[in-house]
C-alpha positions as CSV (number, residue, x, y, z in Angstrom):
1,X,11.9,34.7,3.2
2,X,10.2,34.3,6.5
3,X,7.1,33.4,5.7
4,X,6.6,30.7,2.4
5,X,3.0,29.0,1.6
6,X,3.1,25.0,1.4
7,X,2.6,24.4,-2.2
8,X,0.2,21.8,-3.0
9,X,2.0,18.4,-2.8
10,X,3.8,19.2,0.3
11,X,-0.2,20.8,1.6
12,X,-1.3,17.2,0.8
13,X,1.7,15.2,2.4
14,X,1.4,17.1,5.5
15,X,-2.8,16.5,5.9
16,X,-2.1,12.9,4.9
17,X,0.0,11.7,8.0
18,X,-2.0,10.1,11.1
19,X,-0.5,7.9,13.9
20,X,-0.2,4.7,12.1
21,X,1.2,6.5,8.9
22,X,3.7,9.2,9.8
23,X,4.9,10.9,6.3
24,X,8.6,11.3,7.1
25,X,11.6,10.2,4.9
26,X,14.2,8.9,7.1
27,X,18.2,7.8,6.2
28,X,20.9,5.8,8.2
29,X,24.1,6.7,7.7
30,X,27.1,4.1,9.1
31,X,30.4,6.3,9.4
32,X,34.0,4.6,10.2
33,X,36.3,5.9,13.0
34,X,40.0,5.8,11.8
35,X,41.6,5.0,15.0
36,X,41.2,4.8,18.7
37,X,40.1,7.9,20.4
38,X,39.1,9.3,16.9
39,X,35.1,11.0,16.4
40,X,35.2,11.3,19.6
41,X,31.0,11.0,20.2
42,X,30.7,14.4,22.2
43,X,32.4,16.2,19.1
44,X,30.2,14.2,16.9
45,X,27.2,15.9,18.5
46,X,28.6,19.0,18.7
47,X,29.3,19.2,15.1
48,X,25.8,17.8,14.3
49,X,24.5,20.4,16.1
50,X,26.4,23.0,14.7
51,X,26.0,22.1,11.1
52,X,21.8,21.3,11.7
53,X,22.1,24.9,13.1
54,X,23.3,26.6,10.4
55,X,21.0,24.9,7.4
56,X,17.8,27.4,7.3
57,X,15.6,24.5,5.8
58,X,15.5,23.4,9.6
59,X,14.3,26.4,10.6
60,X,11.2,26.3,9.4
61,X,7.9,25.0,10.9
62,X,4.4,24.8,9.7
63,X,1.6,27.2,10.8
64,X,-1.9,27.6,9.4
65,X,-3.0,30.9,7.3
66,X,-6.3,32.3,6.8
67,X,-5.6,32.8,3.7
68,X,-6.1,30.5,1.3
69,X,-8.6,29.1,3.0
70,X,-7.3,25.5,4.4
71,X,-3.6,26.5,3.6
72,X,-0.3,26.4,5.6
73,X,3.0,28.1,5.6
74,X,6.4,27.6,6.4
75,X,7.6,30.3,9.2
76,X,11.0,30.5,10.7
77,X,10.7,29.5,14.7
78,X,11.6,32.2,16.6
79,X,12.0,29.8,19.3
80,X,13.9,27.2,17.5
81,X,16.4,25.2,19.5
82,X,18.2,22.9,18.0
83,X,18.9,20.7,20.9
84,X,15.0,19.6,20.7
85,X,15.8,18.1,17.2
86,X,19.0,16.0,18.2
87,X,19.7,13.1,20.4
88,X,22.2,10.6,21.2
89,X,21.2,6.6,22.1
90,X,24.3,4.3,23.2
91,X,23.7,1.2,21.8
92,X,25.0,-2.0,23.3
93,X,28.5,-3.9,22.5
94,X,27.7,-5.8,19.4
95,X,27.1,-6.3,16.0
96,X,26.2,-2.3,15.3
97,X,24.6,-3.0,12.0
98,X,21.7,-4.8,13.7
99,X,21.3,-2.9,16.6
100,X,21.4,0.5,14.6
101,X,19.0,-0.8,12.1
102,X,16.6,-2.0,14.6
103,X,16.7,0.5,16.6
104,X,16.2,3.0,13.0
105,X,12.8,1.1,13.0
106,X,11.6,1.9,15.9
107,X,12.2,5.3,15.4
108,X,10.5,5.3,12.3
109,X,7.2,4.7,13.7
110,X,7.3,7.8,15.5
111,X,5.8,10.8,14.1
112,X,7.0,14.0,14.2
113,X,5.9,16.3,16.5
114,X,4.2,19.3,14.3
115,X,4.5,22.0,16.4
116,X,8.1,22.1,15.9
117,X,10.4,21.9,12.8
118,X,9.6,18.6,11.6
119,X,12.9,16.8,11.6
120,X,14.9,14.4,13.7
121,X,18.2,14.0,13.8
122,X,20.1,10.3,16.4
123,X,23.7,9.9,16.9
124,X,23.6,6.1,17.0
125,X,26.9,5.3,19.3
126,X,27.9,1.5,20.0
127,X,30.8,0.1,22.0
128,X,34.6,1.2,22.0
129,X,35.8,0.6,18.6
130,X,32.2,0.2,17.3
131,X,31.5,2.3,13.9
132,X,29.1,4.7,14.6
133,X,25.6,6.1,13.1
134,X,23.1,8.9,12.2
135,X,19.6,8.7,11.9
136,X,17.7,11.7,10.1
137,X,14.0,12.0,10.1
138,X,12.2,14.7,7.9
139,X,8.6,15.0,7.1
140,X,7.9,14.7,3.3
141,X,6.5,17.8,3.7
142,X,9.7,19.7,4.1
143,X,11.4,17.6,1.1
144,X,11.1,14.9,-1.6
145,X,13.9,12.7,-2.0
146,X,16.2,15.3,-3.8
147,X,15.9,18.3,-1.7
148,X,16.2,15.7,1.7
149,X,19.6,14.8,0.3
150,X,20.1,18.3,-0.3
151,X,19.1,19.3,3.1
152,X,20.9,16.6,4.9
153,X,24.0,16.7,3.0
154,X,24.7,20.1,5.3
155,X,25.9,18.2,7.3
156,X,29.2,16.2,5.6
157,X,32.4,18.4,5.7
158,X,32.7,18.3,2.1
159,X,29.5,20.3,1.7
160,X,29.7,22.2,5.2
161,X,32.8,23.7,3.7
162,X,31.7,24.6,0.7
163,X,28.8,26.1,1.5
164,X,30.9,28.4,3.8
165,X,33.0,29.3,0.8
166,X,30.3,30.0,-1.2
167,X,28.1,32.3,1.5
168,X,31.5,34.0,1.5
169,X,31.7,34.8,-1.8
170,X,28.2,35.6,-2.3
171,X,28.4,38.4,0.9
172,X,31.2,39.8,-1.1
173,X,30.0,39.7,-4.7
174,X,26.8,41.8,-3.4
175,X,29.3,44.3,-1.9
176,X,31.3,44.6,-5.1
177,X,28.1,44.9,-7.0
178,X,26.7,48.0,-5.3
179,X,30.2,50.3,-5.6
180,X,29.8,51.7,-9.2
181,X,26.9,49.1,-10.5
182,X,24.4,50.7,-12.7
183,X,21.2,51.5,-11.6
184,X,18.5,48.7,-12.7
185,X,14.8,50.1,-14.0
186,X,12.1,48.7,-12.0
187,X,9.9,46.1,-13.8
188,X,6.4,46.2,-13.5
189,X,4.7,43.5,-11.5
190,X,1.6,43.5,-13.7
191,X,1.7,41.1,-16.7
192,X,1.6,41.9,-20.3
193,X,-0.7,40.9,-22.7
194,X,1.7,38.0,-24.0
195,X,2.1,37.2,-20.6
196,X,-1.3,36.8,-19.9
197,X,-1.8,34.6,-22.8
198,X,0.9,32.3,-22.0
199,X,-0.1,31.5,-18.4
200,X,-3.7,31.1,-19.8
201,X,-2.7,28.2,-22.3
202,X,-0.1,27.0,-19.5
203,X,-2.7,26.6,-17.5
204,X,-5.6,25.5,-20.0
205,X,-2.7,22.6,-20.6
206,X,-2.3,21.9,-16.8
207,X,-6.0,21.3,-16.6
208,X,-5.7,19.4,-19.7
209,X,-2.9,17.4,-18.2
210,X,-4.7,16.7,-14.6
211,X,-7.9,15.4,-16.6
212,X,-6.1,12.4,-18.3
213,X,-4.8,11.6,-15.2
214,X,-7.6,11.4,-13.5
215,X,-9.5,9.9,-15.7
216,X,-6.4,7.3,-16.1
217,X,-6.4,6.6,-12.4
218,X,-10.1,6.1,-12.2
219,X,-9.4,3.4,-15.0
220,X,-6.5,1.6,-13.1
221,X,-8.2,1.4,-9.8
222,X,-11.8,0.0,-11.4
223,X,-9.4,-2.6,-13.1
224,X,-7.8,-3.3,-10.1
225,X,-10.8,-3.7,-7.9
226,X,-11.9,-6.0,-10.5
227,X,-8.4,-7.9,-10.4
228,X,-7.4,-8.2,-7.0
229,X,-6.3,-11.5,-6.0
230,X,-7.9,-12.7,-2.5
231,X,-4.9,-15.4,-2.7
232,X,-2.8,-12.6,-3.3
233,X,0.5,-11.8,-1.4
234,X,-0.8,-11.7,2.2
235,X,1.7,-9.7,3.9
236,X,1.9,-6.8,1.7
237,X,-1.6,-6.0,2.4
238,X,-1.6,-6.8,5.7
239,X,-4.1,-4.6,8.3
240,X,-1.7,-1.7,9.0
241,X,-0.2,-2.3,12.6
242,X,1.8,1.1,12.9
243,X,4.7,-0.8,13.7
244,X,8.3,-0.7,11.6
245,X,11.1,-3.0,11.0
246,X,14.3,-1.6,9.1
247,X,16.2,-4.4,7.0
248,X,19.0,-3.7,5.1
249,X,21.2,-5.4,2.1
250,X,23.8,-4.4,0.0
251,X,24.8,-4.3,-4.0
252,X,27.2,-3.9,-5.8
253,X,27.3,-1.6,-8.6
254,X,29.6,-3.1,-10.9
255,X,27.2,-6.3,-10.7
256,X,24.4,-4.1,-12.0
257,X,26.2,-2.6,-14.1
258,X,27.0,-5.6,-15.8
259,X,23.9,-7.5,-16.2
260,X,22.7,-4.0,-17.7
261,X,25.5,-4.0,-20.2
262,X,24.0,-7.2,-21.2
263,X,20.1,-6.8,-21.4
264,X,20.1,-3.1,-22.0
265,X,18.4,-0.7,-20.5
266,X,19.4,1.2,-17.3
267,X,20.4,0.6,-14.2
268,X,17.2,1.0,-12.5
269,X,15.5,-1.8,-14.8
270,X,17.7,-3.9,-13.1
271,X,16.9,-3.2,-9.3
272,X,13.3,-3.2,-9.9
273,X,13.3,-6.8,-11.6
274,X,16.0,-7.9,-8.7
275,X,12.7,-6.5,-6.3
276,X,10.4,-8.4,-8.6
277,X,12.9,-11.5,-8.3
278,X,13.2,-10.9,-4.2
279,X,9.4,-10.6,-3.7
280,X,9.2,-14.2,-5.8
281,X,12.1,-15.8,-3.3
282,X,10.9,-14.5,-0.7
283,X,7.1,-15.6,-1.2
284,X,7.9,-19.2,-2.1
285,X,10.0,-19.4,0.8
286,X,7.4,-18.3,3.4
287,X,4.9,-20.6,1.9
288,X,2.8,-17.7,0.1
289,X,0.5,-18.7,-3.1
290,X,2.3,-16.5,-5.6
291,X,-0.3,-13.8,-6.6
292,X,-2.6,-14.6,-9.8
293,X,-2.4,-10.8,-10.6
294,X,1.1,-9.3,-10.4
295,X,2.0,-6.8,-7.8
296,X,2.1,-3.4,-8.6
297,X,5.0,-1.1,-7.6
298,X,4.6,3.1,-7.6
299,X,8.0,4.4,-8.4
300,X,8.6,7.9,-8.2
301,X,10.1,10.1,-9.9
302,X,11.3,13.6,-9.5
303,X,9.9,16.7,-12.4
304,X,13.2,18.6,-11.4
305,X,15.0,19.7,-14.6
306,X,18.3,17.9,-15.3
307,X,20.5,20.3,-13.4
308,X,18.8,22.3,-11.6
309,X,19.3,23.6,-8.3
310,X,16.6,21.6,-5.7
311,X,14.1,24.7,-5.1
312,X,11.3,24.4,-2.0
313,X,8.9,22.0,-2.0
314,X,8.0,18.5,-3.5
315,X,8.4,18.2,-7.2
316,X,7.1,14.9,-7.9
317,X,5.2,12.7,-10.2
318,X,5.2,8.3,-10.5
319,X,5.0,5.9,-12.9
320,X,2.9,2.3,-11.9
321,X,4.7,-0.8,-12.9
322,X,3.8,-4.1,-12.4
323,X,6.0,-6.3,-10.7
324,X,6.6,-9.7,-12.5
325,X,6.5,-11.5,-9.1
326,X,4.6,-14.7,-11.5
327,X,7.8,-14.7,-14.0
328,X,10.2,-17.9,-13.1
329,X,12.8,-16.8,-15.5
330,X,14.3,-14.2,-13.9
331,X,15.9,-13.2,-17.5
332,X,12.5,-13.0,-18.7
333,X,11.4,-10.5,-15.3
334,X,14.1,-8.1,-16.2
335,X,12.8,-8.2,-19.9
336,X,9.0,-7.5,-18.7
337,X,9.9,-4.7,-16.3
338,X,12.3,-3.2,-19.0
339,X,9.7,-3.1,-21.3
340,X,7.2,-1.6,-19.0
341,X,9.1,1.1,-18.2
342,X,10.7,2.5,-21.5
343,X,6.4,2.7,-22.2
344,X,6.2,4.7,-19.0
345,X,9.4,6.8,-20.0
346,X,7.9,7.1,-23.6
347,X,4.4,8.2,-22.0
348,X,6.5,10.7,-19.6
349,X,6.0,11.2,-15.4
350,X,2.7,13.8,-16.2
351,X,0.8,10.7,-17.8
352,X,-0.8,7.8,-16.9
353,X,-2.2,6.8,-13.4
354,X,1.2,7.0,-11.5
355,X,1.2,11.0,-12.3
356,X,-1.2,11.0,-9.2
357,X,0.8,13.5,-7.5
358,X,0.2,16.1,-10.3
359,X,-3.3,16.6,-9.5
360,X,-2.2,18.2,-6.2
361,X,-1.4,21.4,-7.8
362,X,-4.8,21.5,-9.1
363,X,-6.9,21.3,-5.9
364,X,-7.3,24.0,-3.6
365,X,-5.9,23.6,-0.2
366,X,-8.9,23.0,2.1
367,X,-9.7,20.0,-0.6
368,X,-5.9,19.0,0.8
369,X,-7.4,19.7,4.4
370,X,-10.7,17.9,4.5
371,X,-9.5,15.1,1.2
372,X,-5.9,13.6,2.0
373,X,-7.6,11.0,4.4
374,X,-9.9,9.6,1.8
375,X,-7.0,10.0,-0.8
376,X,-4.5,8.4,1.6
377,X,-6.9,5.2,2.0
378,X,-7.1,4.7,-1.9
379,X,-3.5,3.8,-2.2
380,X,-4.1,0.3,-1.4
381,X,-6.6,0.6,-4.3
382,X,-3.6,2.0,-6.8
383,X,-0.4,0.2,-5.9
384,X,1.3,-3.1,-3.7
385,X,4.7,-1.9,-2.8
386,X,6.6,1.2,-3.3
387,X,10.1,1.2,-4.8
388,X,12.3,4.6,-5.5
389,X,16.1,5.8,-5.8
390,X,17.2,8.4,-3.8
391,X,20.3,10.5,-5.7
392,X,23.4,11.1,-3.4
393,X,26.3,12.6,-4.0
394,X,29.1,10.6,-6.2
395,X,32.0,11.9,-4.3
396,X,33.6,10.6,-0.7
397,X,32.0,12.4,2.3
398,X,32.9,12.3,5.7
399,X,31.2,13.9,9.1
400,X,34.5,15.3,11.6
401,X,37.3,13.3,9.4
402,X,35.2,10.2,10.0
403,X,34.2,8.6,6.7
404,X,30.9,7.9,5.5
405,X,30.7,4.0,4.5
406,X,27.0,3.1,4.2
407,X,23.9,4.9,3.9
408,X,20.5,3.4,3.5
409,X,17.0,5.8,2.6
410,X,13.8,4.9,3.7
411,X,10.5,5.8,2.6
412,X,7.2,6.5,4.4
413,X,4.4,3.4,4.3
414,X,1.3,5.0,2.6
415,X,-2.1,3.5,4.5
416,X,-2.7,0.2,3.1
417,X,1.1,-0.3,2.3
418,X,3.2,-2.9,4.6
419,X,6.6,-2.3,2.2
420,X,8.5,0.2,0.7
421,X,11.6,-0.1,-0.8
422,X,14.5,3.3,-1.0
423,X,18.1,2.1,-2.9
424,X,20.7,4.8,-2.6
425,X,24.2,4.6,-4.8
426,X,27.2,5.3,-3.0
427,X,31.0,4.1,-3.0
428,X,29.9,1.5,-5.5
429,X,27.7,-0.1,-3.6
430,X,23.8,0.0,-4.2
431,X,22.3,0.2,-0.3
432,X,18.6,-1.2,0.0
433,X,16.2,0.2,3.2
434,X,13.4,-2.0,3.4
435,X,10.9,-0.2,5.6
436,X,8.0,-2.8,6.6
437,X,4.9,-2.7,9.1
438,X,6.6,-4.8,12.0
439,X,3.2,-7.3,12.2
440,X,2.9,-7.8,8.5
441,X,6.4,-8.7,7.9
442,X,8.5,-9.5,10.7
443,X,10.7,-11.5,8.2
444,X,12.1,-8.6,6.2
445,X,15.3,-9.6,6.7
446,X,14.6,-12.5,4.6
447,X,13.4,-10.4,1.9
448,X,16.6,-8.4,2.2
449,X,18.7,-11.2,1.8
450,X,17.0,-12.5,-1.2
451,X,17.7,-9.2,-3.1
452,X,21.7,-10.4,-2.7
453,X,20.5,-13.7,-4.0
454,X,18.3,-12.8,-7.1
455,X,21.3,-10.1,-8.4
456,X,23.5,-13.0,-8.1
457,X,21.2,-14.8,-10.5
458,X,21.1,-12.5,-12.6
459,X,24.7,-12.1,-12.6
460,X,25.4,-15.8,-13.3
461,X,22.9,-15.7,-16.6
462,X,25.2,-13.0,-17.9
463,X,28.2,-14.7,-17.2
């Protein structure tokens, strides 16, 4: 299709982005190169190229309609040149890591341009023998966290390949299916009667659904106005500076796996209380008064059907927990954020004041238009810090015979937000992208670290 409408969430992610805030997700990807002379960078680029080229996604741009009033639609770019998209920097000698990951923050604060396709793609290359590096950039808009890893794993060999096979097979299986197939009777595009009753009560219950949220989120932000901590945590709610600093730390999975074996729950229970635990470290070591009220994180979580193939568009809702940050015991954080979520999980993602995201399908666009700035500055009033898993793939990938070895997401900063925090799982290693506004928090290294140092605690109770 050449033309597709934005549907509402990815309307209001698009209208929400200014300077200071651009709305893109970003990842940075380390890969290893087997031997001298190996990945050579000019095939790297090449191949990049090639691969960005062929994923229609990347394609697309955004163009205002007429109608809906207020809407915008996806269109292919006649004029689409892939070469605008993709750049190489040459990084000094070094330690890569650092340099990459510095360098992955500044580009972060750069929006997109939104005349164009909105993604960016940086072949990070270092010094002779160095590992090397790819930074993606693309807008929210365009993808939540699913569909980005859908999107951007185009461009490992694994997937590349397949993908070939499969367009293959699907060029030929239309072919076979026209020699000797049996006519199909055309269906009527108007609804019947049952039809018209079951998207009346579908969306009677939408409506239904979008009025307990609101009225829930009205609820959390008057308690939180009347809550918020003046000797609160400082830096996360910081005057936004449009700066950004990348940090970086890495977990393993069979240490999470572990202390979950022990204190139940699921794996994700445990990273957010190792955040909760980090945010404490970290805080008492900067000289912080440790918040009266807890922090509150928004973790997000996808609406996609178990199984099911990652359509267009942002499929998204949240749940709001509060981060234990005043807890000492760090057995007794993991306990508290536990609990708190198996009562989000029990509520489900389209309750509660975290579901924000759902009421997006129940405005009409130009309330998107003229309403995602107001929207956008209320965050502060909702949540501290936000904290998500991105999904990758479980099997070994590789980009030109070079193997992929570390990958770390990172999230967009919402107005009012100076953190967010994106954990990816990937040859059993957890891999943590602290984004952070550059002024607010120009130790977020720190903070990285301490996530190494709080698992270990936890790791050592278990033991």
């Amino acid at each position: 299709m050449s033309t597709e409408l934005l549907a509402p969430l990815d309307l209001a992610f698009w209208h929400l982005e200014s300077a200071d805030h651009p709305m893109h997700l970003g990842a940075l990807a380390h890969f290893a190169r087997p031997g001298t002379g190996e990945c050579d960078s000019a095939e790297i680029l090449e191949l990049l190229a090639t691969r960005a080229a062929a994923i229609p996604r990347l394609r697309m741009r955004v163009r205002d309609v007429l109608l809906p009033v207020g809407g915008s639609a996806w269109s292919v770019d006649k004029d689409f040149d892939v070469r605008r998209h993709l750049r190489q920097v040459r990084l000094p000698a070094g330690d890569f890591a650092a340099a990459s990951a510095r360098l992955a923050g500044e580009l972060m604060e750069r929006p997109l341009e939104r005349g164009l396709p909105p993604w960016e793609m940086y072949l990070l290359t270092g010094g002779p023998g160095d590992p090397f590096g790819v930074l993606v950039k693309l807008h929210h808009a365009l993808a939540d966290g699913m569909r980005a890893v859908a999107i951007g794993a185009g461009i490992f060999d694994e997937i590349a390949d397949t993908r070939t096979a499969r367009a293959g097979r699907t060029v030929l299986g239309r072919m076979n299916a026209g020699r000797g197939a049996r006519p199909v009777p055309p269906r009527s595009w108007l609804p019947g009667p049952w039809q018209v009753a079951g998207m009346a009560r579908g969306r009677i219950e939408e409506l239904g659904r979008a009025v307990g949220v609101g009225a829930s989120l009205v609820g959390a932000s008057l308690a939180r106005a009347g809550r918020l901590d003046p000797r609160g945590a400082a830096a996360l709610s910081a005057t936004s500076s449009g700066t950004r600093r990348l940090a970086t730390a890495v977990l393993r999975v069979d240490d999470v796996q572990e202390v979950r074996r022990v204190a139940g729950g699921t794996a994700n229970d445990v990273l957010l209380a190792t955040v909760a635990g980090a945010l404490r470290r970290w805080m008492t070591e900067r000289g912080d008064d440790l918040p009266l009220s807890d922090p509150s994180a928004l973790v997000p979580v996808s609406r996609r059907r178990p199984g099911s193939t990652p359509g267009s568009g942002n499929t998204l809702s949240a749940y709001l927990l509060g981060l234990p940050v005043s807890q000492p015991d760090p057995w007794a954080r993991l306990y508290t954020v536990r609990t708190g979520m198996d009562r989000n999980k029990a509520a489900g993602p389209l309750r509660g004041a975290g579901a924000v995201a759902v009421l997006a399908d129940q405005l009409p666009p130009l309330a998107h238009r003229f309403g995602a700035p107001i929207a956008g500055n209320a965050a502060r009033m909702l949540f501290d810090v936000l904290v998500t898993s991105v999904p990758l793939p479980r099997s070994a990938l590789s980009l030109g015979g070079c193997p992929l070895r570390e990958v770390y997401p990172m999230a967009p900063l919402a107005r009012g937000q100076s953190l967010a925090v994106a954990m990816s799982t990937y040859g059993g290693h957890v891999h943590v992208g602290l984004v952070a506004d550059g002024k607010a928090l120009p130790d977020v290294d720190r903070l990285a670290r301490s996530m190494e140092e709080e698992l270990a605690a936890l790791l050592a109770l278990v033991r």
